[in-house]
PAZAPA-4460 file (N, C-alpha, C; in steps of 0.05 Angstrom, whole numbers, plus 32768, in hexadecimal, padded with zeros to 4 digits):
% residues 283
    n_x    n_y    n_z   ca_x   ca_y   ca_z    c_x    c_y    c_z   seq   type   mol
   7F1D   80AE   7EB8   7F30   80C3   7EBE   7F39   80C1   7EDB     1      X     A
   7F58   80BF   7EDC   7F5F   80BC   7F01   7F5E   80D5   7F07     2      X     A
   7F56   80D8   7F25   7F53   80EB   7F30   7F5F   80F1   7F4A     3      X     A
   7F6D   80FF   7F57   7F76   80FA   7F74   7F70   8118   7F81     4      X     A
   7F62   8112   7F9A   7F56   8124   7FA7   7F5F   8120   7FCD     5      X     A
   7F6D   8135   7FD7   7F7A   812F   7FF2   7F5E   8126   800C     6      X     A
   7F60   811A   8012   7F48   810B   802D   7F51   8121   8041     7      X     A
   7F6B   8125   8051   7F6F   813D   8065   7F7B   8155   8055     8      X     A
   7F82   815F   806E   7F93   8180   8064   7FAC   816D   8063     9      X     A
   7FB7   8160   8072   7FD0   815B   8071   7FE0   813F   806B    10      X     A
   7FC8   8131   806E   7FD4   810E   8062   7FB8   8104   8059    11      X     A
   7FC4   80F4   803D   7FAB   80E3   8039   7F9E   80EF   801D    12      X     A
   7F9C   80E1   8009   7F93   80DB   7FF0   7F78   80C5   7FD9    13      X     A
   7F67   80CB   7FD3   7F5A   80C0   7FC5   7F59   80C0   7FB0    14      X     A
   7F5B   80A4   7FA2   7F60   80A4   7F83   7F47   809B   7F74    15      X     A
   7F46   80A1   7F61   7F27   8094   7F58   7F2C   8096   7F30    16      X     A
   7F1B   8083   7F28   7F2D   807E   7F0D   7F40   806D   7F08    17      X     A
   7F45   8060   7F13   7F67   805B   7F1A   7F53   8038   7F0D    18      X     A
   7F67   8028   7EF9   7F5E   8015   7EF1   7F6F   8001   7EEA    19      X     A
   7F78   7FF1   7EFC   7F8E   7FD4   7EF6   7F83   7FB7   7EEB    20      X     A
   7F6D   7FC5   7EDC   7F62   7FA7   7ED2   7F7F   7F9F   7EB8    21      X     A
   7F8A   7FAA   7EA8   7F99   7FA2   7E98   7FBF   7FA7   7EA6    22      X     A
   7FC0   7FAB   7EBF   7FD4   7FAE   7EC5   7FDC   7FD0   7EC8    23      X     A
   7FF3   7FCD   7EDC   7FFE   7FEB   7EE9   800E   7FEE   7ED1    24      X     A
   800E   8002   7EBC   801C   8011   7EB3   803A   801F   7EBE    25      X     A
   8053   802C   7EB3   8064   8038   7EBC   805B   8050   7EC7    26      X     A
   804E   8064   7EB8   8042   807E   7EBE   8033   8075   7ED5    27      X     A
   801E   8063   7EDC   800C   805F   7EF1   8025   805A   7F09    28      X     A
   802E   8048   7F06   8049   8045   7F1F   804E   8056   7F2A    29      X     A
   805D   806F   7F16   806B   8083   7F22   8052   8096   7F26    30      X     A
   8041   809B   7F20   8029   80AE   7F33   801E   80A1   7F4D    31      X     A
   8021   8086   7F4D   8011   807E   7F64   8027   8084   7F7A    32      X     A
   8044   8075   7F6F   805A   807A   7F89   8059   8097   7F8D    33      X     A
   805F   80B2   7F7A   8060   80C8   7F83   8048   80D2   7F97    34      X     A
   8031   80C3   7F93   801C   80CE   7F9E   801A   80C5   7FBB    35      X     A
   8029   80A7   7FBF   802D   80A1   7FD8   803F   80B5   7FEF    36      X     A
   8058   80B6   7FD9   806D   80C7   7FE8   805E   80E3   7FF9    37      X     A
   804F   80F5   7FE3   8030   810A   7FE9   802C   810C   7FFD    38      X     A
   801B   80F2   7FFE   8006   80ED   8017   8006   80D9   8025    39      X     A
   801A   80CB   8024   801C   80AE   8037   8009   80A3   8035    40      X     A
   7FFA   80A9   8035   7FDF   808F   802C   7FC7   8099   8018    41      X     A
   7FC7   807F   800A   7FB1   808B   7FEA   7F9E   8075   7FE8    42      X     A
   7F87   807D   7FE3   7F74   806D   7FE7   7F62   8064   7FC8    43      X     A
   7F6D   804E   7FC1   7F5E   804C   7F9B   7F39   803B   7FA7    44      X     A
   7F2A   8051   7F9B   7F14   8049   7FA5   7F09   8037   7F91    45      X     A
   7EF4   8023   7F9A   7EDF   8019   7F80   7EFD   7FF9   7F73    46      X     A
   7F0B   7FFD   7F7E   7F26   7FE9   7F6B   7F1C   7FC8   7F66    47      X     A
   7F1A   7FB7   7F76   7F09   7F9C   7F7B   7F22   7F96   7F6C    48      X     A
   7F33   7F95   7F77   7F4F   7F89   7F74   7F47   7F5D   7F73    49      X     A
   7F59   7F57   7F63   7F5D   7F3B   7F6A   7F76   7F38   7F70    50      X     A
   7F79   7F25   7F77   7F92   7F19   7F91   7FA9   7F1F   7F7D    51      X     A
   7FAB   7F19   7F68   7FC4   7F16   7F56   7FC4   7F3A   7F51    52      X     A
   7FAF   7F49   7F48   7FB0   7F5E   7F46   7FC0   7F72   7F5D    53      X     A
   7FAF   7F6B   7F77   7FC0   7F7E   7F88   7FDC   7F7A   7F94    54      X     A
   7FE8   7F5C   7F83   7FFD   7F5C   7F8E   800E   7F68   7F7A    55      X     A
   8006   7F65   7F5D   800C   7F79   7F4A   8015   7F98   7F59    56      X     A
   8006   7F98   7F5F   7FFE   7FB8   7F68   8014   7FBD   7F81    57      X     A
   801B   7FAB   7F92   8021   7FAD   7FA7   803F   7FB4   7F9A    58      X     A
   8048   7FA4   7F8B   806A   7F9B   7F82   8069   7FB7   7F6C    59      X     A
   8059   7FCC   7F69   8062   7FE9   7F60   8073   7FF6   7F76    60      X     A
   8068   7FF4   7F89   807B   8001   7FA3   809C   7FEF   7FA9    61      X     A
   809A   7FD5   7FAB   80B2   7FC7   7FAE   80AA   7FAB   7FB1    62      X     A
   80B9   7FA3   7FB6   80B9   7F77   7FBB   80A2   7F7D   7FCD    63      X     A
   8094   7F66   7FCB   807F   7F57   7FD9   8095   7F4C   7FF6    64      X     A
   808E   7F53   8010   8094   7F49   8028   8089   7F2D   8032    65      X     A
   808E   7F23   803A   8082   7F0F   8042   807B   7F18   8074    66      X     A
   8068   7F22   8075   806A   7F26   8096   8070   7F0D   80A4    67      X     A
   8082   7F13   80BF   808A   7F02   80CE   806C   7F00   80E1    68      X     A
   8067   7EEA   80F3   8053   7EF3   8109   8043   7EE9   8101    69      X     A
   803B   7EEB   80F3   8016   7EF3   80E6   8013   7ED7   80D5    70      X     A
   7FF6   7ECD   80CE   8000   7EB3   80C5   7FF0   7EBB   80AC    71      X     A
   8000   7EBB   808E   7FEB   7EC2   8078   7FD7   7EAB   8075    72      X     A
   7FC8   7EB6   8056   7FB1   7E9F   804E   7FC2   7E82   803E    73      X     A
   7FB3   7E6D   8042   7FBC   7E57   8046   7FC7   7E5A   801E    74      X     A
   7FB8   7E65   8016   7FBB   7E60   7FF5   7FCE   7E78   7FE3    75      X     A
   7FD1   7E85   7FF8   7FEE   7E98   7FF2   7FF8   7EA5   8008    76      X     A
   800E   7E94   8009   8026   7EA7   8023   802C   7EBD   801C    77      X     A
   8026   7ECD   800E   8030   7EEC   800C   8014   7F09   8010    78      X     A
   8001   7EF7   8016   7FE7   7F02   801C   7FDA   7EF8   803A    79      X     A
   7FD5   7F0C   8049   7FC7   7F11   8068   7FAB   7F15   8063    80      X     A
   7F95   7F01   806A   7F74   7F05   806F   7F78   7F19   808A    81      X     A
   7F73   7F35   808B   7F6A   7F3D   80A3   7F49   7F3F   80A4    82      X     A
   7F48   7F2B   80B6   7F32   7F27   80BD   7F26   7F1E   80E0    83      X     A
   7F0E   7F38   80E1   7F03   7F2E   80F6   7EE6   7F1B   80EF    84      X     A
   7ED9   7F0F   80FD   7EC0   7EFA   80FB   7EAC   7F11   810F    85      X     A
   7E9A   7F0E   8101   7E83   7F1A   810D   7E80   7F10   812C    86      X     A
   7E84   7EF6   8136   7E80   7EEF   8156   7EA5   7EF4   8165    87      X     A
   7EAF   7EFF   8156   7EC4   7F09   8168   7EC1   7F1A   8178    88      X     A
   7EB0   7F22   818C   7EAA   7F41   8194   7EC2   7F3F   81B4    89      X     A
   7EBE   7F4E   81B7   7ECC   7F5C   81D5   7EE7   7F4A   81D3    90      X     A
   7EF9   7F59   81C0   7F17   7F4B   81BB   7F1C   7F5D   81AB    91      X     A
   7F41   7F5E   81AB   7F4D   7F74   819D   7F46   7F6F   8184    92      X     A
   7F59   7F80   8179   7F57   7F83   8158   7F71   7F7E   8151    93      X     A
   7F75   7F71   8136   7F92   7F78   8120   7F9A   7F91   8127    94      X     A
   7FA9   7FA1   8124   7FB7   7FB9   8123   7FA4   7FD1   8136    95      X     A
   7FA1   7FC8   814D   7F8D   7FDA   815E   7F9B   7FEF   816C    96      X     A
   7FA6   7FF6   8162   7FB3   8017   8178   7FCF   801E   8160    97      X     A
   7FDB   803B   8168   7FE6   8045   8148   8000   8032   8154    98      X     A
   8009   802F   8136   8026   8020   8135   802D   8027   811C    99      X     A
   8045   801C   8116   805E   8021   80F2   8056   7FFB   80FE   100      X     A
   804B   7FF7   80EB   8052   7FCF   80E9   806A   7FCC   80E4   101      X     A
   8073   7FBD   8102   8085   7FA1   8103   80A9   7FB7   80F8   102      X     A
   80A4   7FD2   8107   80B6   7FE0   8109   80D1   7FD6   8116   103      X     A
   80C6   7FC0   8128   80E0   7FAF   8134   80EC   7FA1   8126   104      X     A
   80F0   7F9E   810C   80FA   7F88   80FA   810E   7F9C   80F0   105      X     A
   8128   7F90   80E6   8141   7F95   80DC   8137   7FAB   80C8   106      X     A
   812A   7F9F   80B0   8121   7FB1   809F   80FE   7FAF   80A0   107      X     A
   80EF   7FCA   80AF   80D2   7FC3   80AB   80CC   7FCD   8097   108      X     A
   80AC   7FB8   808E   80A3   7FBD   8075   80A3   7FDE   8066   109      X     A
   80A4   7FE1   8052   809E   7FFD   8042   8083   8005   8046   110      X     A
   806A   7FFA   803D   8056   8000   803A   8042   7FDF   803D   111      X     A
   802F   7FE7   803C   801B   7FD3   803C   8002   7FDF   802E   112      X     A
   7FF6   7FC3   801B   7FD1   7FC8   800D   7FC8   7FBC   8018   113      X     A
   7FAF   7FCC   8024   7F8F   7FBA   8031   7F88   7FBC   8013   114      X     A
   7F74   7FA6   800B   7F5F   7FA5   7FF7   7F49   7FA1   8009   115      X     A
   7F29   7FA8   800D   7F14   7FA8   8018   7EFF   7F8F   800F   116      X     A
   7F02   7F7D   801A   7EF3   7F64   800E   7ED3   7F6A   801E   117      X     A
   7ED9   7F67   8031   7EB7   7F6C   8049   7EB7   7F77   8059   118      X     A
   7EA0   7F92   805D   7EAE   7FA8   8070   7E9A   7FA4   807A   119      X     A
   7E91   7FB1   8090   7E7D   7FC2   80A0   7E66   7FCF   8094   120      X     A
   7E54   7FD2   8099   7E49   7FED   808B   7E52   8006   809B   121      X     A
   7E55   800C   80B5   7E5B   801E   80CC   7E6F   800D   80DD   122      X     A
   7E8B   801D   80DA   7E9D   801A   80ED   7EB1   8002   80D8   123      X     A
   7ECB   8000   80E5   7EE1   7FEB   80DD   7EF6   7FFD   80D5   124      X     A
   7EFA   8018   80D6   7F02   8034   80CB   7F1C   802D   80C2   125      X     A
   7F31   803C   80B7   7F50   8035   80C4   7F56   8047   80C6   126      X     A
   7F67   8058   80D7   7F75   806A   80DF   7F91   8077   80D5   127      X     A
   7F9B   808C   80C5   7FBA   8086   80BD   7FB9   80A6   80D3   128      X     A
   7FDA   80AC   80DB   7FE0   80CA   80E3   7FFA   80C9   80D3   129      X     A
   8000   80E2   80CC   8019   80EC   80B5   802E   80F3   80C8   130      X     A
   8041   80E0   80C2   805B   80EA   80E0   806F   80FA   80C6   131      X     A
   8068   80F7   80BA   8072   8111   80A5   8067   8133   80B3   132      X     A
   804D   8132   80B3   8045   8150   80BD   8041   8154   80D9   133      X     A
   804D   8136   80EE   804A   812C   8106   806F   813F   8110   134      X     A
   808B   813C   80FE   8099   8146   80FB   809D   8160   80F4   135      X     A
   8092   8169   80E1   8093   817D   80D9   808E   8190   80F2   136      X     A
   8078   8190   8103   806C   819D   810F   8075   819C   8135   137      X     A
   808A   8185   813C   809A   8183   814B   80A6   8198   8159   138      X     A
   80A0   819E   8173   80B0   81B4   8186   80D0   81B3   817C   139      X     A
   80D9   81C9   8181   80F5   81C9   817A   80FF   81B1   818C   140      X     A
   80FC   81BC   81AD   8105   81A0   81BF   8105   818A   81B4   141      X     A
   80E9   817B   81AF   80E4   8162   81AA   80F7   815C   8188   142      X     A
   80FA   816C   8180   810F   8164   8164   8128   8166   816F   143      X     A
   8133   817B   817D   8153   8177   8184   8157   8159   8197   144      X     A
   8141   8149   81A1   8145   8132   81B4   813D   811C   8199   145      X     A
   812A   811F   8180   8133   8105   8172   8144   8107   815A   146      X     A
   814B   811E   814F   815C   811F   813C   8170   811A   8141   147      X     A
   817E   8103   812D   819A   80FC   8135   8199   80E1   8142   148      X     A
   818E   80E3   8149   8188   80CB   8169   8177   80AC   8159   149      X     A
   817B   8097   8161   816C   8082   8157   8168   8077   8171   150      X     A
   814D   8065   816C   8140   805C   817C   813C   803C   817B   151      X     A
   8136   8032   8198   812B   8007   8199   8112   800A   8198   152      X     A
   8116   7FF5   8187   80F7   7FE4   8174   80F7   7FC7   8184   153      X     A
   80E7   7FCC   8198   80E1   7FB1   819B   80D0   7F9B   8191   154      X     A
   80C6   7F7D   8185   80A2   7F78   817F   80A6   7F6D   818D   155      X     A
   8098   7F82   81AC   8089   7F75   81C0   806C   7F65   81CA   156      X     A
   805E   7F68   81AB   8045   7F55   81AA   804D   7F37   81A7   157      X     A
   8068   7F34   8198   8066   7F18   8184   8084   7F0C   819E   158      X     A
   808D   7F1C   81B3   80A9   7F12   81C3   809D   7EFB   81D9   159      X     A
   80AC   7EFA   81E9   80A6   7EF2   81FE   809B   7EFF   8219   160      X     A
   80AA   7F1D   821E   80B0   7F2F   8233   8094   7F3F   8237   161      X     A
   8085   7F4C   8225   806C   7F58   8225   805C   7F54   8217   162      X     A
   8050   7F35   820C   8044   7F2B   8204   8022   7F30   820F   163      X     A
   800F   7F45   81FE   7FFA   7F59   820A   7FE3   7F42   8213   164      X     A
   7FCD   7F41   8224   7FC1   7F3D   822F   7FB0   7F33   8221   165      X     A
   7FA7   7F0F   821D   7F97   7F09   8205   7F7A   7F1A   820A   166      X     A
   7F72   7F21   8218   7F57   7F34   820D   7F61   7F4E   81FD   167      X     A
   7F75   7F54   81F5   7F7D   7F6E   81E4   7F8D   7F57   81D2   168      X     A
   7F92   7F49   81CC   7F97   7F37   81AA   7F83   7F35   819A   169      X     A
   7F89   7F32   8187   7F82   7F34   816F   7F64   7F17   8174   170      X     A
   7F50   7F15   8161   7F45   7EF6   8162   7F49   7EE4   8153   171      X     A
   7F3A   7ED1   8153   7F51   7EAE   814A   7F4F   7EB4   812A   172      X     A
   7F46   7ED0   8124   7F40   7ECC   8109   7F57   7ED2   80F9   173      X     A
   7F76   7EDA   8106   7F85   7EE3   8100   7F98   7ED5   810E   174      X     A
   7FA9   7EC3   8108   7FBE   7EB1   8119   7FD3   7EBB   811B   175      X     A
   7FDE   7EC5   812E   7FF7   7ED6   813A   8017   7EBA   813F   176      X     A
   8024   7EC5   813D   803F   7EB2   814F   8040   7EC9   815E   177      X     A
   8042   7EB5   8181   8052   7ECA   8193   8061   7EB3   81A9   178      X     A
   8075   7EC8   81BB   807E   7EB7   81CA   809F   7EB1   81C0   179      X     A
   80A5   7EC4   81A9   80C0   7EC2   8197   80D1   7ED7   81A4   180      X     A
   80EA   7EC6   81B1   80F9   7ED5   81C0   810B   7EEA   81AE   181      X     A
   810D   7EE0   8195   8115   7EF4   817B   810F   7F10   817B   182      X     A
   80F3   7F0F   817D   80DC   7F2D   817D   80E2   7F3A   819A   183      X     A
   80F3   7F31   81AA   8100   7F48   81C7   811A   7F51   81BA   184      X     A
   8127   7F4F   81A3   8140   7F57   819B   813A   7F77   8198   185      X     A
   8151   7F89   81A8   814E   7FA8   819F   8158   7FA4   8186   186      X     A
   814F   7FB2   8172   8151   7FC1   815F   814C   7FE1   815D   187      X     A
   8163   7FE5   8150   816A   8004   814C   815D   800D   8135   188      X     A
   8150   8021   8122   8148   8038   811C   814B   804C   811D   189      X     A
   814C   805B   8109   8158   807E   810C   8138   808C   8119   190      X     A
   8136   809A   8128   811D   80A7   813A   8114   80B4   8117   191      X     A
   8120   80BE   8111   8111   80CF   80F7   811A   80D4   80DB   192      X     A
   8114   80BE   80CD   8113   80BA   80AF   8112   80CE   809D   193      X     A
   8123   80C6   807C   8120   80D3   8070   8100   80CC   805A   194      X     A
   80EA   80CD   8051   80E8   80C1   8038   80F6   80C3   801B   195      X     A
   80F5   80AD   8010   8109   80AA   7FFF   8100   80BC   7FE5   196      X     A
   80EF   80C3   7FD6   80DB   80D1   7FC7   80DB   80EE   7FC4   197      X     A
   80D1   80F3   7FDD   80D3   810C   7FE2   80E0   811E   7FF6   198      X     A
   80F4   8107   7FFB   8105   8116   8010   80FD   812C   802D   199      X     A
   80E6   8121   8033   80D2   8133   8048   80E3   8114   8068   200      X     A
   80E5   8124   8074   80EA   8114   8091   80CE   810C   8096   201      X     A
   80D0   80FA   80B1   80B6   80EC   80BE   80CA   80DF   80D7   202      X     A
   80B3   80E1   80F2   80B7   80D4   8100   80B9   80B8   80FC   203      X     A
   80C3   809F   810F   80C7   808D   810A   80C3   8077   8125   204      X     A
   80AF   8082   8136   80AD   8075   8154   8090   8073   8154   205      X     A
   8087   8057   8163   8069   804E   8161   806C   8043   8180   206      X     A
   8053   8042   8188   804E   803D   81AB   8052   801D   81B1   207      X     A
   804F   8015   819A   804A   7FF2   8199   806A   7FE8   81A2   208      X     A
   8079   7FF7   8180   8091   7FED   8188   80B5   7FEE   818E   209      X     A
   80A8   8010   8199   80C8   8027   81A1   80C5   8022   81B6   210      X     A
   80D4   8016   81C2   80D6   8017   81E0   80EA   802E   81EF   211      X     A
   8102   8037   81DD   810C   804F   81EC   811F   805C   81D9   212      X     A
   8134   806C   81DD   8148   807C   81C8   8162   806D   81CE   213      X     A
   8171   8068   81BD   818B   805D   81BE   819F   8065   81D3   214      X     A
   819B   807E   81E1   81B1   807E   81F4   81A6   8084   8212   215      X     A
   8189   807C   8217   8178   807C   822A   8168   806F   8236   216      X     A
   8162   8069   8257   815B   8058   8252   813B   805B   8249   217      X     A
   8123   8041   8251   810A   8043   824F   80FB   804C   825F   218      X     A
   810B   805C   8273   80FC   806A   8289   80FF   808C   827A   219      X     A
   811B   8091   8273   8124   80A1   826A   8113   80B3   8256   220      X     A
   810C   80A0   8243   80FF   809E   822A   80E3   809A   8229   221      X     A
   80D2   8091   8245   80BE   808F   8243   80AF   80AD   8248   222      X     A
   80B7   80BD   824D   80A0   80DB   824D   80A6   80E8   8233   223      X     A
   80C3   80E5   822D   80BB   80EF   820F   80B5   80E4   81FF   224      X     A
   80B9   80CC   81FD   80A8   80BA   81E2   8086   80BF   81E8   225      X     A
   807B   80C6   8200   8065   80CB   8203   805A   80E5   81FB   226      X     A
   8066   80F9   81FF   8066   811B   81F4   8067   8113   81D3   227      X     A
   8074   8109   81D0   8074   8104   81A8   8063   80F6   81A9   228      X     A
   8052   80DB   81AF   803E   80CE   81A4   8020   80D9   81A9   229      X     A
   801F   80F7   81B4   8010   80FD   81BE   800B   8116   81A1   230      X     A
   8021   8119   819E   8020   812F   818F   801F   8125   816B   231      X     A
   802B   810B   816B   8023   8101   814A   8012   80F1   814C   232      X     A
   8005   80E4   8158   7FE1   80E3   8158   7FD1   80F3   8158   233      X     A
   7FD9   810B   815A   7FC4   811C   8154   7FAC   811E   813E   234      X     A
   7F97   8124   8142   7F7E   8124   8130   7F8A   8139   8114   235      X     A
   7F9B   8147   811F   7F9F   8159   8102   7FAD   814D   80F6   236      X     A
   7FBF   8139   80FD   7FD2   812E   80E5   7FC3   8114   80D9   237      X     A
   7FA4   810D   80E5   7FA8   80EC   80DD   7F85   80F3   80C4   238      X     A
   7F8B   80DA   80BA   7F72   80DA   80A3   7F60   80B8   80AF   239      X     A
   7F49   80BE   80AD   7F3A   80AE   80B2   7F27   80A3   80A1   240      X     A
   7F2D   8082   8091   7F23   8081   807F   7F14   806B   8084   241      X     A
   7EF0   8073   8076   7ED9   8066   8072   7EE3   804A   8062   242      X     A
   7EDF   8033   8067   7EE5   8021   804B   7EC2   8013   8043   243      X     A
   7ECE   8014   8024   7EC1   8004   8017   7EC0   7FF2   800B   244      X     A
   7EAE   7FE6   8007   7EBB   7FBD   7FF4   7EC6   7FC2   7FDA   245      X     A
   7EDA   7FBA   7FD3   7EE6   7FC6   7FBF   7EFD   7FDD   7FBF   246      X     A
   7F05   7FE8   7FD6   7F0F   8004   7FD7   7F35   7FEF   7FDE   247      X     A
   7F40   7FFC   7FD2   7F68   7FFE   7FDB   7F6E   8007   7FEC   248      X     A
   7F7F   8010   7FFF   7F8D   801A   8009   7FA9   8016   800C   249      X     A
   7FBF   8027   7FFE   7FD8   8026   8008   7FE9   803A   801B   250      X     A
   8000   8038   802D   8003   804B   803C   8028   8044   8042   251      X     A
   8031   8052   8042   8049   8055   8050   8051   804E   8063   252      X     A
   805C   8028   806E   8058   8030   8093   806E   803F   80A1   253      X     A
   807E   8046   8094   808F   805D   809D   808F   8074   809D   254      X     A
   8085   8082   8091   807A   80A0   8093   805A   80A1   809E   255      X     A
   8058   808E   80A2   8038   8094   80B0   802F   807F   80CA   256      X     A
   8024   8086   80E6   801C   806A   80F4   7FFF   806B   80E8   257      X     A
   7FEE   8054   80F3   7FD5   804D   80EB   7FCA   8034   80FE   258      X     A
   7FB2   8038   8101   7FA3   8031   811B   7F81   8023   810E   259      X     A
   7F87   800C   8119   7F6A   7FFA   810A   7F53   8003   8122   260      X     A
   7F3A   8010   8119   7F2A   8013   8129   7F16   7FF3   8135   261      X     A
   7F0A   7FF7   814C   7F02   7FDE   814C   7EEA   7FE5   815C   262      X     A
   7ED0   7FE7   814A   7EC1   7FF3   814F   7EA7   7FED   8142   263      X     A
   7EA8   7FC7   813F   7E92   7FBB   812A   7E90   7FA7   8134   264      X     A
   7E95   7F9D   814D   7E8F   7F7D   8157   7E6D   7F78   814E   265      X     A
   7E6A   7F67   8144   7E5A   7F54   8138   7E51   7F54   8117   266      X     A
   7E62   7F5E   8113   7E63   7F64   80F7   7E83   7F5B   80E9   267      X     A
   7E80   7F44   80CF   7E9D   7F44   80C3   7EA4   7F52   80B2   268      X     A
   7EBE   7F50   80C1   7ED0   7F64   80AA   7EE6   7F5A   809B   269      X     A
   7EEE   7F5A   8083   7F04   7F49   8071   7F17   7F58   805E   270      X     A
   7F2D   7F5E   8066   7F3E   7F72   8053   7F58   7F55   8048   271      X     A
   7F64   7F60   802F   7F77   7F51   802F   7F87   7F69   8025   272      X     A
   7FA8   7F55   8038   7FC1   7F72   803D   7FD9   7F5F   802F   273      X     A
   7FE7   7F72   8025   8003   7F66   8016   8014   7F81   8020   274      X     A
   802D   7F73   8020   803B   7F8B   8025   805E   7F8C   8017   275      X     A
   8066   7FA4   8016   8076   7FA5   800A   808F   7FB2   8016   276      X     A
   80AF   7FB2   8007   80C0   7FB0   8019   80D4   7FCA   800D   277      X     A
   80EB   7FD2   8015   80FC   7FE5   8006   8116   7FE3   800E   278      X     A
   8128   7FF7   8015   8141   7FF8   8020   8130   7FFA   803C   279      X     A
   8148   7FF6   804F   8142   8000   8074   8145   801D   8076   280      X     A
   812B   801B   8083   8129   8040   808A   8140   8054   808C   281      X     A
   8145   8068   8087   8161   8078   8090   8153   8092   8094   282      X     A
   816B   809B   80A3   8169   80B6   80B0   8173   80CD   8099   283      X     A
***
C-alpha cells in the first residue's frame, strides 16, 4: 500500500510502497508528478531501482537531459556516477553549497533522481530549501525588487572568469569540463517562476549562478541578492534527508535549491543521478 507522509512542515515528502518492478503506471505518473508539484522533493524509500528502471522513472516527469560539464558513466551517457572515494578527504564535494543546477543554461534542467547505490552509515546528507515557501514568505520590499524583474545566470564553475579554487572542486572521482568560455555567457531568467502544476510562484536565484538583476549592476545587486539568499536558506524552509542504499530521491531544481553535505571523508559514497527536462522556466 503507497503511502506519502510530509518529512518538513513546509517542503519535502516520503513515499513508501511505491513499486516499479513491473513499470510506472498512468495513475502512478500523475500522483508522483502531483506530489512533486506538493513538495518539491519526494523521497521513494526501500526502491533499489536498476539503471533502465530509474530512467523509466525519470522520463514520468519529462525527456531524459543529457548534463553539459559533468562527464557521465562510460556505459550510458544519460547517467552521472556521483561519486566520492573513500581517500578523497580534505576536497570539495559535487553540489557543495545551495544552487538550482546549471541554472545558467538557456533552458535548465526540470528536476533530477539520485538513486542511493553506497552511502555512509553517518553523514553524506542532501540538503533541499523550498523557494516556493522561500517566496511566499518574502518582505514586501524584497518582492516589489524581484517581481517582474529577471535576472544573469552565469556557470561560473565550468567558464573561464571564476573558475573556484581547486581545493573547493569536486575529486577526480567526478570529471568536470572547465575553462569553457561559453559558461561566462549572461543568461537571463525571470527572478520568480511560475510552477507549472500548481501554479504556486518560487524564487529562481542560487549563489553559484545569479550574478545580478537585469537592469543592475553586480555591485548593485550584490546586497540584495544577499538579503534573499539569507532568507531562502533558511532552516525553516529546507528538509534534510538521511539516505539509504536503496532510497530515490526526486526534486524540482526550480522550485527548490539543494546543497550536498560533505561531511564523510573516508568513507564511499555512490548515488546515480539522471535528469530530466521541460519547457524554460517562466514567470
Amino acid at each position: 500500500m503507497v503511502q506519502i507522509e510530509k518529512l518538513t512542515g513546509l517542503m519535502g515528502a516520503e513515499i513508501t510502497g511505491f513499486d516499479i518492478t513491473n513499470g510506472v503506471t498512468a495513475d502512478m505518473a500523475d500522483f508522483l508528478r502531483q506530489a512533486l508539484a506538493d513538495y518539491q522533493m519526494i523521497a521513494l524509500r526501500d526502491l533499489h531501482p536498476t539503471i533502465k528502471q530509474q530512467k523509466e522513472l525519470t522520463e514520468v516527469f519529462g525527456p531524459i537531459m543529457k548534463l553539459p560539464y559533468v562527464e557521465p558513466m562510460p556505459e550510458d551517457d544519460e547517467v552521472i556516477a556521483v561519486l566520492k572515494e573513500a581517500d578523497e578527504c580534505n576536497k570539495g564535494v559535487f553540489g557543495g553549497d545551495w544552487h538550482s543546477d546549471f541554472s545558467f543554461l538557456e533552458n535548465p534542467p526540470a528536476g533530477s533522481i539520485l538513486s542511493a547505490i553506497e552511502v555512509p552509515q553517518v553523514g553524506g546528507d542532501t540538503v533541499w530549501a523550498s523557494q516556493v515557501s522561500a517566496y511566499t514568505s518574502l518582505s514586501e520590499a524584497l518582492k516589489s525588487v524581484v517581481d517582474g524583474r529577471k535576472a544573469v545566470h552565469i556557470g561560473a564553475p565550468y567558464g573561464v572568469t571564476h573558475q573556484p579554487p581547486e581545493e573547493e572542486q569536486a575529486g577526480a572521482s567526478i570529471r568536470m569540463t572547465r575553462g569553457d568560455p561559453a559558461a561566462d555567457r549572461e543568461i537571463l531568467h525571470p527572478a520568480v517562476i511560475r510552477e507549472p502544476l500548481s501554479g504556486r510562484q518560487a524564487l529562481f536565484l542560487n549563489p553559484i549562478y545569479t550574478t545580478r538583476f537585469e537592469d543592475m549592476s553586480e555591485e548593485e545587486s550584490a546586497p540584495i541578492l544577499a538579503d534573499i539568499y539569507k532568507h531562502c536558506t533558511r532552516p525553516d524552509f529546507s528538509c534534510r534527508f538521511r539516505w539509504r542504499a536503496g532510497d530515490v530521491a526526486i526534486w524540482d531544481n526550480r522550485t527548490c535549491l539543494h546543497y550536498a553535505t560533505n561531511d564523510y571523508d573516508g568513507t564511499r559514497r555512490l548515488l546515480y543521478r539522471t535528469t530530466f527536462s521541460a519547457d524554460p522556466p517562466a514567470a
